[in-house]
SELOKOL-47485 format. One line per 5 residues: their letters; for each residue x, y, z of N, C-alpha, C, O. Coordinates in steps of 0.1 Angstrom, whole numbers. Atoms other than C-alpha are relative to their C-alpha. Example, Ala and Ser with C-alpha at 12.3 -4.5 7.8 and 13.67 -1.06 7.14 Angstrom:
<rs>
as	9 -12 0 123 -45 78 9 12 0 19 12 7 | -9 -11 0 137 -11 71 -8 11 8 -3 22 9
</rs>
This chain:
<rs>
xxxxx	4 14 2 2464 1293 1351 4 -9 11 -6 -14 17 | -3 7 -12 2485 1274 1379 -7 9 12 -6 2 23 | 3 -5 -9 2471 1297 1401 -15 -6 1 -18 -10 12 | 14 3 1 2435 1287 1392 0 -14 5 -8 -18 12 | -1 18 -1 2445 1248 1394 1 1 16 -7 -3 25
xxxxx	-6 -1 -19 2462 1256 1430 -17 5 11 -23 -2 19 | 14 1 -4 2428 1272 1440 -12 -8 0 -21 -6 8 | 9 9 0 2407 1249 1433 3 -14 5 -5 -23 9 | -5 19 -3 2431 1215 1441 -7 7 24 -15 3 32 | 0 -8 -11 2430 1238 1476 -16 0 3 -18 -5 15
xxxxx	12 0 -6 2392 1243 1480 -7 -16 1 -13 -21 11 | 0 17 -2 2389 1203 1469 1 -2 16 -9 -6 23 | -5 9 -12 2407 1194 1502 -1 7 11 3 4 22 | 4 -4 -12 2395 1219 1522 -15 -1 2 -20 3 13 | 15 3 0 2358 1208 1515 -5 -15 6 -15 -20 11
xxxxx	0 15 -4 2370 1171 1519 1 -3 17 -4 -12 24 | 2 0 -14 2379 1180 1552 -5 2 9 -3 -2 21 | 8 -5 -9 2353 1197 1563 -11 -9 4 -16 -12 15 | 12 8 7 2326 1173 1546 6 -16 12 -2 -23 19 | -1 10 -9 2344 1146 1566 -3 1 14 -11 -6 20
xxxxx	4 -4 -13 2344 1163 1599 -11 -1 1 -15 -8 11 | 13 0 -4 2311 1167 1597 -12 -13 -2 -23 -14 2 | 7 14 -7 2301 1131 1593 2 -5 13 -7 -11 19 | -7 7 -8 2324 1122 1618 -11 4 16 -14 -3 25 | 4 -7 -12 2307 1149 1643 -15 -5 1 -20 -7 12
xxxxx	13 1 -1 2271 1141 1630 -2 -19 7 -13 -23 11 | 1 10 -3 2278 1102 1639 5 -14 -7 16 -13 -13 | -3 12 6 2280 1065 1627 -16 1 -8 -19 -3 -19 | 13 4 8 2244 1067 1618 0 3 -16 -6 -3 -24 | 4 -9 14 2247 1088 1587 14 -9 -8 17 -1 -16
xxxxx	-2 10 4 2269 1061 1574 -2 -12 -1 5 -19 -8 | 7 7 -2 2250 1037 1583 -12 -3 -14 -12 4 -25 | 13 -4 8 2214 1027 1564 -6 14 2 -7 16 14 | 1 -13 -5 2202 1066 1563 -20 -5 -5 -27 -11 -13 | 15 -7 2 2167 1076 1569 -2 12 -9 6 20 -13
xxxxx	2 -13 7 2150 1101 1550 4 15 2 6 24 -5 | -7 -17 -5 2162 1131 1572 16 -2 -4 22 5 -12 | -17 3 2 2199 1114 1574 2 4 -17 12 11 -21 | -5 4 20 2197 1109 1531 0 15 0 12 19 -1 | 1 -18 2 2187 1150 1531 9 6 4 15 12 -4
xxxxx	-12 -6 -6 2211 1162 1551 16 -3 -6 26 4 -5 | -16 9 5 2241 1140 1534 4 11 -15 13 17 -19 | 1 -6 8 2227 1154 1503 2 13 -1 11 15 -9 | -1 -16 1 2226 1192 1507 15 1 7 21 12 4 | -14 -2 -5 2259 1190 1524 10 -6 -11 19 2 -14
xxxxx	-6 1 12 2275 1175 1496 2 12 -16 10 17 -23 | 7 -19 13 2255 1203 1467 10 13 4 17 20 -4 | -3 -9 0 2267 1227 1487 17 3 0 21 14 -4 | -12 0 4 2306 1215 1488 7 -4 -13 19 -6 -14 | -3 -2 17 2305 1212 1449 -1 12 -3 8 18 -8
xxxxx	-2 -12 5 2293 1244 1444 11 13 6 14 23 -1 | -12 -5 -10 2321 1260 1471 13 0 -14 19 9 -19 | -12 5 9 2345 1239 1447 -2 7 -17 7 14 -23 | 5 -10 11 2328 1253 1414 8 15 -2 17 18 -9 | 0 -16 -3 2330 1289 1422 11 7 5 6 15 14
xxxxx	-11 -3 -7 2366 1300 1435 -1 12 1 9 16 6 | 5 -13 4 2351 1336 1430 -8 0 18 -7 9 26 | 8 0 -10 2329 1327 1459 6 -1 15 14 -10 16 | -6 -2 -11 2340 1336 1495 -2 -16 6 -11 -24 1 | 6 15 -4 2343 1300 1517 -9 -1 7 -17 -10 9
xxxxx	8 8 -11 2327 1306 1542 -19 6 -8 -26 10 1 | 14 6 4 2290 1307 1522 -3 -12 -2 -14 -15 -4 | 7 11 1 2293 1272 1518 5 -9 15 2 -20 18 | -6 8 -14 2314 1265 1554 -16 2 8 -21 -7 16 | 11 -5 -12 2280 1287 1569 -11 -14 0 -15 -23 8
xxxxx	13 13 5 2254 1262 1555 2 -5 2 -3 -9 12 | -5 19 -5 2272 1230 1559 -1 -1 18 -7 -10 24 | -3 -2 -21 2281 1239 1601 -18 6 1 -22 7 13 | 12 1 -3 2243 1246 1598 -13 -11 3 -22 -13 11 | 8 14 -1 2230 1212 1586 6 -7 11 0 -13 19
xxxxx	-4 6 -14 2251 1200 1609 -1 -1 17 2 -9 27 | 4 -1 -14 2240 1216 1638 -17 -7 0 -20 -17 7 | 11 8 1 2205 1208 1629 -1 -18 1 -8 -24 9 | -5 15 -4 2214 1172 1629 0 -6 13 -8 -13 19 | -5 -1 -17 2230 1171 1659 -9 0 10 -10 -8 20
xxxxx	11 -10 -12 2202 1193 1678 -15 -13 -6 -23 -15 3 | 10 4 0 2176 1171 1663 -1 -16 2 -12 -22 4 | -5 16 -4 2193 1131 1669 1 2 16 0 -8 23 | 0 4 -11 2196 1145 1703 -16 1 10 -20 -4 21 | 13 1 -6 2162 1156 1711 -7 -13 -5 -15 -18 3
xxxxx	9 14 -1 2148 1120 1691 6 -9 10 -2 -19 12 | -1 7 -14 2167 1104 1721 -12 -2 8 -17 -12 14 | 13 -6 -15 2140 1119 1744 -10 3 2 -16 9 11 | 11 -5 5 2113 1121 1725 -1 -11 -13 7 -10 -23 | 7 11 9 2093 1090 1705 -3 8 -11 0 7 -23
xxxxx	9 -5 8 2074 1110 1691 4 12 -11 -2 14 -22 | -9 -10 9 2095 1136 1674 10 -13 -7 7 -15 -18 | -4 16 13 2119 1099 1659 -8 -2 -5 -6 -4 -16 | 5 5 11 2087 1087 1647 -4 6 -17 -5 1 -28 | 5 -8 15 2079 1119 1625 10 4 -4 8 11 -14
xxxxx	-9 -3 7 2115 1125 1617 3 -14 -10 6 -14 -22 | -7 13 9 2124 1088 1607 -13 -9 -4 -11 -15 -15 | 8 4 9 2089 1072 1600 -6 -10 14 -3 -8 25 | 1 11 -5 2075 1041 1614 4 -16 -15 3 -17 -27 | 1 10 8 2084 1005 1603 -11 -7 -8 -22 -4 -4
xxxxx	15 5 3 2059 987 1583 1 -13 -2 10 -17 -10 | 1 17 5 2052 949 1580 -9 2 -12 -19 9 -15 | 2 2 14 2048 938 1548 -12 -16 -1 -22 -19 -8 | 0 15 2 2043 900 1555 -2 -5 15 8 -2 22 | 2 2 -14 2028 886 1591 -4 -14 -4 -12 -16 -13
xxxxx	9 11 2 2022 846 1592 3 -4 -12 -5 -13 -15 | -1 4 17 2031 840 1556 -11 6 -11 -15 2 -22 | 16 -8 6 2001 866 1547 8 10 -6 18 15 0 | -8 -14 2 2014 895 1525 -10 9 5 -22 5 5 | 7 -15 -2 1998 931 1536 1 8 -11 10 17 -12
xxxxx	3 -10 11 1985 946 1504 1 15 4 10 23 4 | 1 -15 -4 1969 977 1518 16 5 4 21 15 -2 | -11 -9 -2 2005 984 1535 12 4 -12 19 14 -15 | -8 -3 16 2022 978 1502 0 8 -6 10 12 -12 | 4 -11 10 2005 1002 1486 2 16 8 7 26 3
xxxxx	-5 -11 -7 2008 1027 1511 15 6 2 19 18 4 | -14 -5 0 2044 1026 1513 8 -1 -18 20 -1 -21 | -6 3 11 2046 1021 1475 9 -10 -5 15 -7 -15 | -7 13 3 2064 987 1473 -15 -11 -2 -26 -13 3 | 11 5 9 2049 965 1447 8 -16 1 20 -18 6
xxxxx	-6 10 -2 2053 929 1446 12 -7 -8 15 -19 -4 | -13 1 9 2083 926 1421 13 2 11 22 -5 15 | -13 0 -12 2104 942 1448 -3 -5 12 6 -4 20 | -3 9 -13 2094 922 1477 4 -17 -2 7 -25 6 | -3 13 2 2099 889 1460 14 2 -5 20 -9 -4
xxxxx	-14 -7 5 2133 905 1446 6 -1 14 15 -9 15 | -6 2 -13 2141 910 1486 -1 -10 4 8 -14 11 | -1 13 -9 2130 878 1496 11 -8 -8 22 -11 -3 | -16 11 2 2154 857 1473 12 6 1 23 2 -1 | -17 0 -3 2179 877 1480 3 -3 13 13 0 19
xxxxx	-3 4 -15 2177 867 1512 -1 -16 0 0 -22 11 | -3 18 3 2178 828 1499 -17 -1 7 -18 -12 13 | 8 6 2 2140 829 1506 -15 -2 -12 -17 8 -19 | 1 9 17 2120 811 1477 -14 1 2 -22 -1 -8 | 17 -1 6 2083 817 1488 -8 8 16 -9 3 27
xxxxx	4 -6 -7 2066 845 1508 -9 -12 15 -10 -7 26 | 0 6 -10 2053 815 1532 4 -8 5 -2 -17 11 | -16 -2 -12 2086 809 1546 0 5 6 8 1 15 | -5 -10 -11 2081 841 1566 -9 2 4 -20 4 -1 | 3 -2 -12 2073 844 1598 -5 23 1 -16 30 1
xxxxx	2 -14 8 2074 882 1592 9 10 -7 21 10 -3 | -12 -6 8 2092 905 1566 -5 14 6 -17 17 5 | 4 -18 -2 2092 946 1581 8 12 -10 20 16 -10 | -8 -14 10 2103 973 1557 1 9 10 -9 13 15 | -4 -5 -5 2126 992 1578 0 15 -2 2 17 -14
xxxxx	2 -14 5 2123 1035 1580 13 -2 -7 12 6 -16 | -11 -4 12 2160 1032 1560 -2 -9 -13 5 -10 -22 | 1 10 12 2145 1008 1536 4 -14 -7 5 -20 -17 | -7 16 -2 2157 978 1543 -11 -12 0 -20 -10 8 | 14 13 -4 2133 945 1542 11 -8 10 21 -13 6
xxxxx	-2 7 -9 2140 928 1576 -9 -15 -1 -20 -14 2 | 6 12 3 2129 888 1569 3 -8 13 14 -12 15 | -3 11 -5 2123 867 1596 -6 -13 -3 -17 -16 0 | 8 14 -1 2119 830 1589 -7 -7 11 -5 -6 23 | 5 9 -9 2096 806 1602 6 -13 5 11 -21 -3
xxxxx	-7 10 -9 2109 781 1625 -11 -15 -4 -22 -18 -1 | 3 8 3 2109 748 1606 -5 -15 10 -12 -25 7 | -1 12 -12 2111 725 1639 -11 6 8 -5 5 19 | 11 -6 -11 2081 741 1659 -6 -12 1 -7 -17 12 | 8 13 -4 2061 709 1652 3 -15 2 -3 -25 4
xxxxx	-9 16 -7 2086 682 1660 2 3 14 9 13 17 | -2 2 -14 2080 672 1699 8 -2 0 15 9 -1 | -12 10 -1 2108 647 1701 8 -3 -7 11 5 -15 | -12 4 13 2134 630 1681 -7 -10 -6 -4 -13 -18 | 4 11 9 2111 601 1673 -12 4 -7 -17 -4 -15
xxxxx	7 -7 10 2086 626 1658 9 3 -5 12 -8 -10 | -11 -3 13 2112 638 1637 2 -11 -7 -4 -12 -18 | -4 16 5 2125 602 1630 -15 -7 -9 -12 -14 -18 | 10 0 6 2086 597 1618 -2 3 -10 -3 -3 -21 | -2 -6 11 2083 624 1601 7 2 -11 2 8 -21
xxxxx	-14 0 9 2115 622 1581 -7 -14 -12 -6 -14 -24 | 1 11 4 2098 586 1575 -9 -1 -10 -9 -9 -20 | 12 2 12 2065 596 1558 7 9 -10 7 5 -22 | -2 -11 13 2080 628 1537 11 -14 -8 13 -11 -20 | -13 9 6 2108 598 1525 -13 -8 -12 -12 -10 -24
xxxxx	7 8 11 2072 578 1516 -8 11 -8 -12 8 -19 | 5 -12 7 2056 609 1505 5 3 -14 -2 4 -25 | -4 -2 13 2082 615 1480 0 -16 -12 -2 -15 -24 | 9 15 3 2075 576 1470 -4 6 -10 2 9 -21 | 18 1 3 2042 584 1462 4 13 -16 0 12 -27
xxxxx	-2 -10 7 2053 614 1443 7 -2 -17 4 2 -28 | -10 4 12 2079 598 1420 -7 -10 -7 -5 -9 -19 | 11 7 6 2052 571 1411 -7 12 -11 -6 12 -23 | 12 -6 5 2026 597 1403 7 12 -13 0 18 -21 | -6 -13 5 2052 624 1386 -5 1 -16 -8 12 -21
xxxxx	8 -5 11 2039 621 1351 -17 -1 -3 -24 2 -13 | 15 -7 5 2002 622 1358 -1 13 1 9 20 3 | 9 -11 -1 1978 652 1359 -8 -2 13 -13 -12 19 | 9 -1 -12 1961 666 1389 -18 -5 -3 -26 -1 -11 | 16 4 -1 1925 648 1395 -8 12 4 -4 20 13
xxxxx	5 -10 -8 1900 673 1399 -8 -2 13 -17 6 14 | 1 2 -10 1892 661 1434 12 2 8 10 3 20 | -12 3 -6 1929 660 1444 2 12 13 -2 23 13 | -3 -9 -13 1941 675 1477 11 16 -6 22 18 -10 | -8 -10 0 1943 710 1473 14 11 5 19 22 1
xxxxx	-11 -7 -8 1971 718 1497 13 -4 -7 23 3 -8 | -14 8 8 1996 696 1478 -5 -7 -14 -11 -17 -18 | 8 5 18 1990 697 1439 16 -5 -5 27 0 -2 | -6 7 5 2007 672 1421 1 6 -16 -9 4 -22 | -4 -2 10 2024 685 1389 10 -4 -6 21 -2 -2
xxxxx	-14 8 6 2045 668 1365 14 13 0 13 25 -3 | -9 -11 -8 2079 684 1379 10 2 -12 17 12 -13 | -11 -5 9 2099 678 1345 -2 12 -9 6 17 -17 | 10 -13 10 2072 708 1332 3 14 5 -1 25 1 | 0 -11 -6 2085 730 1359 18 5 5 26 0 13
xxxxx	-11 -5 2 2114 751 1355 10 8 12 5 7 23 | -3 -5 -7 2136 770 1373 -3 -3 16 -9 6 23 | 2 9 -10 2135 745 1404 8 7 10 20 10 9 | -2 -8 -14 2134 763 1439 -4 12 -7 4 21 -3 | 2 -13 0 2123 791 1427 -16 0 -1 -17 -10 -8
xxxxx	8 1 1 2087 795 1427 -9 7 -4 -13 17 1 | 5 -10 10 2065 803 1397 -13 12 2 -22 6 7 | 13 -11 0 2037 836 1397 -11 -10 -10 -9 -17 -20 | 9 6 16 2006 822 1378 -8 15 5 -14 19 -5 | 10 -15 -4 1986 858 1395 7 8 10 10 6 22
xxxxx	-11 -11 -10 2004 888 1405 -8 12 -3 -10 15 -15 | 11 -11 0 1980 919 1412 -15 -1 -7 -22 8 -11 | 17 2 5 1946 901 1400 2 -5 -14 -7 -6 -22 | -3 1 16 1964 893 1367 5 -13 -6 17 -14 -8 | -3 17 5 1967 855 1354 16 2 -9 16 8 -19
xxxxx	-12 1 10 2005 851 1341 -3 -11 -9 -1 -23 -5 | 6 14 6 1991 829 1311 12 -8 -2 13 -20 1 | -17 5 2 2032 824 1299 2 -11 10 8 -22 6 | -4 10 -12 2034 806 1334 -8 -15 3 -6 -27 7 | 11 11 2 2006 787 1331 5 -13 -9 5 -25 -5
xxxxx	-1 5 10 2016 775 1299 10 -12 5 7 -24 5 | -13 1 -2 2052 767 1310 -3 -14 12 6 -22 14 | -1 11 -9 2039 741 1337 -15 -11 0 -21 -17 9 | 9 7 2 2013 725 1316 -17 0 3 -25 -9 -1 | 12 -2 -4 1980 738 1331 -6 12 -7 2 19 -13
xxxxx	6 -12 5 1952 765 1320 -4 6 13 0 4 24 | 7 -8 -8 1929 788 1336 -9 -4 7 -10 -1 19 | 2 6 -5 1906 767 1342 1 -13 12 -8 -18 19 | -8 2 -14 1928 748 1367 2 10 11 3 9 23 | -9 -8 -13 1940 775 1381 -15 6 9 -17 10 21
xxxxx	16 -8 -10 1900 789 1390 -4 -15 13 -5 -14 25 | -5 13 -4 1900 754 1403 -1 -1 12 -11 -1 19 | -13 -5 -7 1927 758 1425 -6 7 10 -10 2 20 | 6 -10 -7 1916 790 1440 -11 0 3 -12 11 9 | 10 4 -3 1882 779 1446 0 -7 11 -9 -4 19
xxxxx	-2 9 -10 1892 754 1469 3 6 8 -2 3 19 | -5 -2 -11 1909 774 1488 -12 17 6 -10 26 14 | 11 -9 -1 1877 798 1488 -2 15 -7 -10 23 -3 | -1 -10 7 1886 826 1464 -9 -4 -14 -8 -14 -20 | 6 7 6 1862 827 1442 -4 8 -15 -14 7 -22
xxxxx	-1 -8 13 1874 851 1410 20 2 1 26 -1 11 | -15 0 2 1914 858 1397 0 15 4 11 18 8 | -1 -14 -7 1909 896 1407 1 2 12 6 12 18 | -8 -6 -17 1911 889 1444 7 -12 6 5 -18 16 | -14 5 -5 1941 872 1444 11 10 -6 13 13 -18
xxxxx	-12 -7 -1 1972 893 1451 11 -9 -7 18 -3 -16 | -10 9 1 1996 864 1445 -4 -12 5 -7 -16 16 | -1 17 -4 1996 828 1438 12 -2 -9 15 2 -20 | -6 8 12 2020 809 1427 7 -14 7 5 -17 18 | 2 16 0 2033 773 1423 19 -4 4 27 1 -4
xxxxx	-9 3 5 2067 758 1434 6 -10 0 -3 -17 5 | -6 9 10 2090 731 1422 -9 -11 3 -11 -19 -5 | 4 15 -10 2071 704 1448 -16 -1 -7 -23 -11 -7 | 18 -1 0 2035 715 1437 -7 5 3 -19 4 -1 | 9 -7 -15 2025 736 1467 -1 11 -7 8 18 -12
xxxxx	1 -12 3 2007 761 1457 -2 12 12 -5 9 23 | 1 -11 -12 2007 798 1477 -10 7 -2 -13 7 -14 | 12 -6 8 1978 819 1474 -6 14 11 -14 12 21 | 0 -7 -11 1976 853 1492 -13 11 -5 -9 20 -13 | 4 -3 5 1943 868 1484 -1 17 4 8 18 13
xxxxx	1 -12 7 1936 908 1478 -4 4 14 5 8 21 | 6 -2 -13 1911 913 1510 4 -15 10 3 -27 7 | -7 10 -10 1925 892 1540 -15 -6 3 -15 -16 11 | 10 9 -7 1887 880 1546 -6 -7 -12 -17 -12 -12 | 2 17 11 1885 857 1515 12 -4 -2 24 0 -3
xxxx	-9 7 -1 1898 831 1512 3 -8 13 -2 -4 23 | -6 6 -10 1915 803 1536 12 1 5 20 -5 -3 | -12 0 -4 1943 807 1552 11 -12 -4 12 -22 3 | -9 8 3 1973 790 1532 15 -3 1 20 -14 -2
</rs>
């Protein structure tokens, strides 16, 4: 019985040391974000120093041979993607943009299997609150969403445009705080819809009313409008059915976002 315990505390820490070595040898990357080869490799080198640990019956080196295997393969294959594009692109992938201009890219969405739950999931965790905020978001080959914001000062020349501008949004919001318990006119400027703001919840965050062609009516409800607003809405901006819109939605200020299905309907918003 102590003999079995001793054997196995023993293959433990000789597995831990090997399993370490051989990160250490294969690099920083493979503790880093891992690519799909890096994740495979981590993987089967792990399986194989459980089952080592398992089996005390089992000679070591069947699980030292395999492990000093993936690890050469590793090795032999991080140093030829040095020197060679084209062998990194088909081991680790290409990046993919998601989001160019404040436009989402459906088609790549779908291609890479990310649905819009988890890109609006990535953007606020990145403290951003509405897909056109970004300049562009890239889903990286380790799976990472890379967001870069759009640069809010691009259209301030000077300081006395600024000083201006600071002057109308000050009377803008005026105008706002006047108007805050009407209803939108159906003539009203569709770039900036005026909705009573005490109807709209969870402020900064910005509500779905159509997410994959699908009216959230719950959302609708929740900020006082129907369907008929919302066709409205989307009309204006030249969409001219709720099936080819990808995502719209509304937030705290009024602005609606509206990213349609095929990039050639629609206006650019």
């Amino acid at each position: 019985m102590f003999q079995h315990i001793t054997t196995h505390i023993f293959l433990t820490v000789l597995m831990y040391i090997f399993i370490f070595l051989s990160m250490r040898i294969m690099g920083k990357r493979e503790i880093g974000k891992l690519s799909v080869f890096d994740l495979t490799i981590s993987i089967m080198i792990a399986e194989i120093g459980v089952f080592v640990i398992e089996d005390i019956e089992r000679p070591i080196y069947d699980g030292v041979v395999p492990m000093a295997t993936l690890v050469l393969i590793q090795v032999l294959v991080a140093q030829l993607s040095l020197k060679s594009r084209k062998l990194r692109l088909m081991v680790d992938g290409r990046p993919s943009i998601l989001i160019s201009d404040g436009k989402i890219h459906r088609g790549e969405m779908r291609r890479q299997r990310y649905n819009i739950d988890d890109l609006l999931l990535q953007l606020r965790g990145q403290n951003i609150v509405s897909p056109a905020d970004v300049e562009f978001a890239i889903l990286e080959t380790s799976g990472q969403l890379t967001v870069i914001e759009k640069n809010t000062n691009v259209t301030s020349s000077n300081q006395s445009g600024n000083s201006s501008s600071g002057a109308e949004r000050k009377e803008k919001n005026g105008d706002n705080q006047k108007d805050s318990g009407d209803a939108e006119s159906p003539g009203g400027d569709s770039a900036s819809v005026k909705l009573p703001k005490h109807k709209i919840r969870y402020e900064g965050l910005p509500i779905p009313l159509i997410m994959d062609g699908k009216v959230q009516d719950g959302n609708l409800e929740m900020i006082g409008k129907n369907r008929f607003w919302l066709r409205t809405q989307i009309r204006q901006k030249g969409v001219s059915d709720f099936r080819d819109v990808f995502l719209c939605s509304v937030d705290h200020k009024g602005e609606l976002y509206i990213a349609p299905i095929s990039p050639d309907k629609g206006k650019p918003t």
